[in-house]
N, C-alpha and C positions, 0 to 999 in steps of 0.2 A: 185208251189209245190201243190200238191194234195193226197190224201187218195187214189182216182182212175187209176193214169199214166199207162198207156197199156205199159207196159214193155217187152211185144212180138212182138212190134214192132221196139226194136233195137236191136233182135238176127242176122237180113241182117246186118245191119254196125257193129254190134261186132263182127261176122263170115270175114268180108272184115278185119274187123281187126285185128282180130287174124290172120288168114291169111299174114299182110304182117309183122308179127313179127316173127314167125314162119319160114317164110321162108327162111332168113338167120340163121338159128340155128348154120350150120354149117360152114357159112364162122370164117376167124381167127381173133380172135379179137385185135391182136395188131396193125392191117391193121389201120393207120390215111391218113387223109388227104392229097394232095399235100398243097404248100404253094400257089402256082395258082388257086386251087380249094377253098380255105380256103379266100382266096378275093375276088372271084366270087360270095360266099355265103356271102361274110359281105355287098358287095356293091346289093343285091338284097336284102340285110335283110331292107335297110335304109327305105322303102316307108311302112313296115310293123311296124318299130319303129314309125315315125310318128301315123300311125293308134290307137297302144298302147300305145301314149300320152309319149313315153320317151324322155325328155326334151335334155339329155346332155349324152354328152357322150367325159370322163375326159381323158387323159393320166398324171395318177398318180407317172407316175415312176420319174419323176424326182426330187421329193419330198424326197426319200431316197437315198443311197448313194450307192445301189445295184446294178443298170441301168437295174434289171430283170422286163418285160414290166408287168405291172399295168393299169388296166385299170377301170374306174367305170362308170356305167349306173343310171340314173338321172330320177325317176320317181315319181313327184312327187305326181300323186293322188292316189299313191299305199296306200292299209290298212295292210301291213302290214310292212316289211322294206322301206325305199326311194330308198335305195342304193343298188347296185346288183357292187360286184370285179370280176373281170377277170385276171386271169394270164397263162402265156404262157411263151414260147420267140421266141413271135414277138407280136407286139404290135398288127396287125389284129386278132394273135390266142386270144391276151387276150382280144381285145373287143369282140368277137364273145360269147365268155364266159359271161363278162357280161351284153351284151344282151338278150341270150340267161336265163339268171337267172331273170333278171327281167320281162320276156314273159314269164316265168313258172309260176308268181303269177300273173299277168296280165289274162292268160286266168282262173287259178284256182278262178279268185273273180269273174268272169262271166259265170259260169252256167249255163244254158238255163233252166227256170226252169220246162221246160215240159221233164227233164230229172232226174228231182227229184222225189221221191214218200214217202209215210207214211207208216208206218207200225213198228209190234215189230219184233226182233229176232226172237222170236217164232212162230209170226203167217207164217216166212218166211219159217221154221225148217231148221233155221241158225247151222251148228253144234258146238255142246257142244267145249267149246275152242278155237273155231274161232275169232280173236279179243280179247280176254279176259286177253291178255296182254298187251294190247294197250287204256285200259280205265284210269282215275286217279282215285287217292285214295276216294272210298267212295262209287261208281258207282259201285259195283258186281251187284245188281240189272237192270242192261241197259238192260237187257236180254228180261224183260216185259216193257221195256218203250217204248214209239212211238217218233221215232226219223227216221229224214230224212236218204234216201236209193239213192243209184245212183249205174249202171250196170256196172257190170267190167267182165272180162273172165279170166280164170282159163287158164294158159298160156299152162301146162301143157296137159288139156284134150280138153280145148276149149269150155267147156261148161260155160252158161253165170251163175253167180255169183253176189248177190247182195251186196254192202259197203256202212258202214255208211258213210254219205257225210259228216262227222266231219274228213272224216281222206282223204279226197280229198281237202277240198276247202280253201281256204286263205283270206278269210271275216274276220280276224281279228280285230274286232271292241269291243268296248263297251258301251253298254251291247251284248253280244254276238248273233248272230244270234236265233231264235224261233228253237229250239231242238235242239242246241249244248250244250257240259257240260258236257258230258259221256268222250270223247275221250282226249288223249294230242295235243295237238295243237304243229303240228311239220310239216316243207315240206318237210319229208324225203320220198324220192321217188319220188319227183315234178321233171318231166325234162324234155327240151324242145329240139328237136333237128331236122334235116333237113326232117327223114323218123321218124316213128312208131318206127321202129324194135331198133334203135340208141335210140332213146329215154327211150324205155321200157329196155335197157341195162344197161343206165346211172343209173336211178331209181333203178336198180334190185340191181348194184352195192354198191351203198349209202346205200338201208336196210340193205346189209349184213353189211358194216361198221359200222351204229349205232348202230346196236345189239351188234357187237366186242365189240364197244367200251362202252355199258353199261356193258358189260359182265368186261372189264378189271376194272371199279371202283368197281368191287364186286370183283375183284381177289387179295387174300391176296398175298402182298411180287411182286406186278405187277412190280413195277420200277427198285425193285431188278437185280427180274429172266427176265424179259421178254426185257431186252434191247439186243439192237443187234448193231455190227458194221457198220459204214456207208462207210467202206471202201470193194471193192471185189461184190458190188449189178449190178454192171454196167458201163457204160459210162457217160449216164445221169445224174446219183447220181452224179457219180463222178463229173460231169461239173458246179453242182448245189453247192457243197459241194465247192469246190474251189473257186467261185464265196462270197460266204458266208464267209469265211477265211479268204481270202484277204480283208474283209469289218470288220475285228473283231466279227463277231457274229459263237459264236458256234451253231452246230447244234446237237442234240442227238433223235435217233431213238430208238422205244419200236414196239415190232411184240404185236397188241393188239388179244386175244381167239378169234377165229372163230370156229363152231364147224362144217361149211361148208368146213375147209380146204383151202379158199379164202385167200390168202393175204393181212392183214388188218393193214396199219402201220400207227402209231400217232407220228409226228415230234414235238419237240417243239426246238425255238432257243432263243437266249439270247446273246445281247451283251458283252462283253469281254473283248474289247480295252481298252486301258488307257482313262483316261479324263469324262467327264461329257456325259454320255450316252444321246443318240439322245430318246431313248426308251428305259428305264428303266425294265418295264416291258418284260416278253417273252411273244410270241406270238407261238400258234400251231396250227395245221392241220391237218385230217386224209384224211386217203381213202383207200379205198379197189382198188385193179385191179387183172388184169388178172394174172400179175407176181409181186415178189416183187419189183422187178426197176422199176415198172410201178406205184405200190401203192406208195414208197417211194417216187418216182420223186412229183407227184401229191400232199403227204402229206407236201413234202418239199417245194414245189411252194404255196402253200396255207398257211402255215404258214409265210413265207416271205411277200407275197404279203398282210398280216395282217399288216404288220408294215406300207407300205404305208398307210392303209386304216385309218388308225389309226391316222398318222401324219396328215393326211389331216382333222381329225376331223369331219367327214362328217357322220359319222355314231351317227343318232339319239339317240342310246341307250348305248352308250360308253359316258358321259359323262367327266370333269376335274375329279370330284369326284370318277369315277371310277378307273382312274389313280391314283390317291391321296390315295388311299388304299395300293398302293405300299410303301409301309414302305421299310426304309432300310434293315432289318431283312428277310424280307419275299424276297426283291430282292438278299440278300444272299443266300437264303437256295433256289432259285430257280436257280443259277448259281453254287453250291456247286451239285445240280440235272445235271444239263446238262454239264456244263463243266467240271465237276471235277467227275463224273460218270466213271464207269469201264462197259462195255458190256461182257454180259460171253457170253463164246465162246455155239453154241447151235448148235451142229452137224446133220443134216437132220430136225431140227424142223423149217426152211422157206418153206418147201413142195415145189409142184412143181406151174409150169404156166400150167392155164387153158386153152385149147385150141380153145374154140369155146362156143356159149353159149348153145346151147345143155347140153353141161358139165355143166355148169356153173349151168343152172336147176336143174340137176340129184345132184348135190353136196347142194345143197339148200331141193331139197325135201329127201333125207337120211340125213340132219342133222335136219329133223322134223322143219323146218324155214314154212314149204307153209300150203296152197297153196299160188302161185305167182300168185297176181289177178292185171291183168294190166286195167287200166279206162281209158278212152279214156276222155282228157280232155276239149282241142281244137284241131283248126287246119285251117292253112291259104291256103286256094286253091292256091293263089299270087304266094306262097313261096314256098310251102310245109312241112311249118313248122308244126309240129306237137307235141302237149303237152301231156303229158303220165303221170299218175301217176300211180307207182307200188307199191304194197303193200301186205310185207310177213303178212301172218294172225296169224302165231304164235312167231313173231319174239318178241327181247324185246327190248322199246322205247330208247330210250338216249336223255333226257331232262334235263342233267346237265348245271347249272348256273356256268360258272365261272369267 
């Protein structure tokens, strides 16, 4: 890190990089994987996992009575989680996942640091607003402080743009990094994926849902008005929803405020059956996607694949104790919420599917979210893996403990 870093020496590789985001704008974004393709990439990821020290790599699912594939990644010199879930249905799509999450903090805690620099906001003439929703409480003055800088581009125009590197990097240590302390400490946006352009997708998507989903604890009467049917979203839902049923766990769906117009749903489930629950507590999940079957599918996969994560006891920061807060009362009125919940009917308020990410931009920069500044993180020649962190400058955080 330095006062000095010649920062015009990475407008060639932020131009190559914007470049190769850019350039699918307008492919379709529901296009996934083959299931041949999707093995081809997990069996070339293995000699890149070695490199980034991830020790294990679990099949979780048989731990719950769902058989929907789980899967955890094992890292254990990570500073900030150990554990990285993967869910899918196949057990290669859901390790790829948590691979792929734990190589998103893997390269964000290594920085090269001749890509850091010093400076204030102002000596940068950072504009007014930029970030200024993304400091914590106390920090309105970050504006004249000298805090670390790293180079990102403006997806939109392509021009290079500077970010505090508190809202890039994942040195979650303490006492905190020399000029952290301004920003929330969140990896929304961190995402690692086989090209650039997929990655800066993944990222783009998450901001919008953490914002939704800050936006829905500020929305009076949310649980009320904002529930929606899980029945008529799709095949998918449907396949996930069935699966879920027949194991006794209800599932209940909320469309969380997007002012993008994005698709942004928060699943929560909760046991149901008769008898001594395996998991007392409910577990939930969001996500934003292209359409609502796509957000639903993903919210509902992610919320399930919590209960493995959960049984397994593997997550350092879930302890007994935090389970032990489950009172009887509180697991009433949380199955009184989801299974005993009524959805009102909400006629044109799912909006439509996004078609490409072109859209996807233009619906982000009119709902005043941007600019969309993508960082280039890492990147494995080997693989072609590539780590992306995106990050809406006017978006609002979602750093709810619950």
């Amino acid at each position: 890190m330095s006062q000095g870093a010649d920062r015009t020496s990475l407008n060639g590789n932020l131009a190559d990089f914007h470049a190769s985001i850019v350039a699918n704008r307008r492919a379709i974004l529901s296009v996934h994987p083959t299931p041949e393709e999707t093995k081809r990439r997990f069996q070339t990821l293995m000699p890149l996992c070695r490199r980034a020290r991830i020790t294990r790599i679990g099949d979780l699912t048989g731990l719950d009575r769902l058989g929907l594939p789980v899967v955890q990644a094992v890292r254990p010199a990570a500073l900030s989680e150990v554990t990285s879930l993967g869910r899918g249905f196949t057990t290669i799509e859901a390790s790829m996942g948590a691979i792929m999450e734990s190589l998103e903090r893997y390269y964000a805690e290594a920085i090269p640091a001749d890509r850091i620099f010093l400076a204030t906001a102002e000596e940068l003439e950072i504009a007014n607003g930029l970030f200024d929703t993304l400091v914590v409480a106390g920090s309105e003055d970050w504006r004249s402080r000298t805090i670390a800088w790293i180079m990102g581009v403006d997806v939109a125009t392509g021009h290079a743009l500077p970010v505090p590197v508190e809202l890039v990097h994942t040195c979650y240590t303490e006492p905190p990094p020399v000029h952290d302390g301004w920003f929330v400490r969140t990896t929304t946006g961190l995402a690692c994926h086989v090209d650039a352009h997929s990655a800066y997708l993944h990222g783009l998507f998450e901001c919008i849902e953490r914002d939704a989903m800050a936006r829905a604890f500020a929305t009076h009467g949310f649980f009320d008005r904002m529930r929606i049917r899980t029945t008529g979203l799709g095949p998918g839902v449907d396949q996930v929803c069935s699966v879920a049923e027949s194991c006794g766990i209800a599932v209940a769906l909320w469309q969380a405020p997007s002012p993008t117009g994005v698709p942004v749903i928060w699943c929560q489930t909760i046991e149901t059956g008769p008898g001594e629950p395996m998991l007392a507590l409910p577990t939930e999940g969001y996500a934003a996607g292209p359409s609502v079957e796509a957000a639903a599918m993903s919210a509902m996969l992610e919320a399930l694949a919590a209960r493995a994560g959960a049984i397994s006891g593997a997550r350092d920061d879930q302890t007994r104790a935090h389970y032990k807060r489950s009172t009887e009362d509180v697991v009433a009125r949380a199955r009184k919420l989801i299974a005993d919940g009524v959805a009102s009917p909400m006629p044109g308020a799912l909006g439509s599917a996004i078609p490409d990410a072109g859209s996807l931009l233009s619906s982000v920069l009119a709902a005043g979210l941007g600019p969309a500044i993508a960082v280039p993180v890492g990147h494995d020649l080997e693989t072609g893996v590539r780590c992306v962190r995106t990050v809406l400058a006017r978006a609002q955080p979602f750093s709810v403990v619950r």
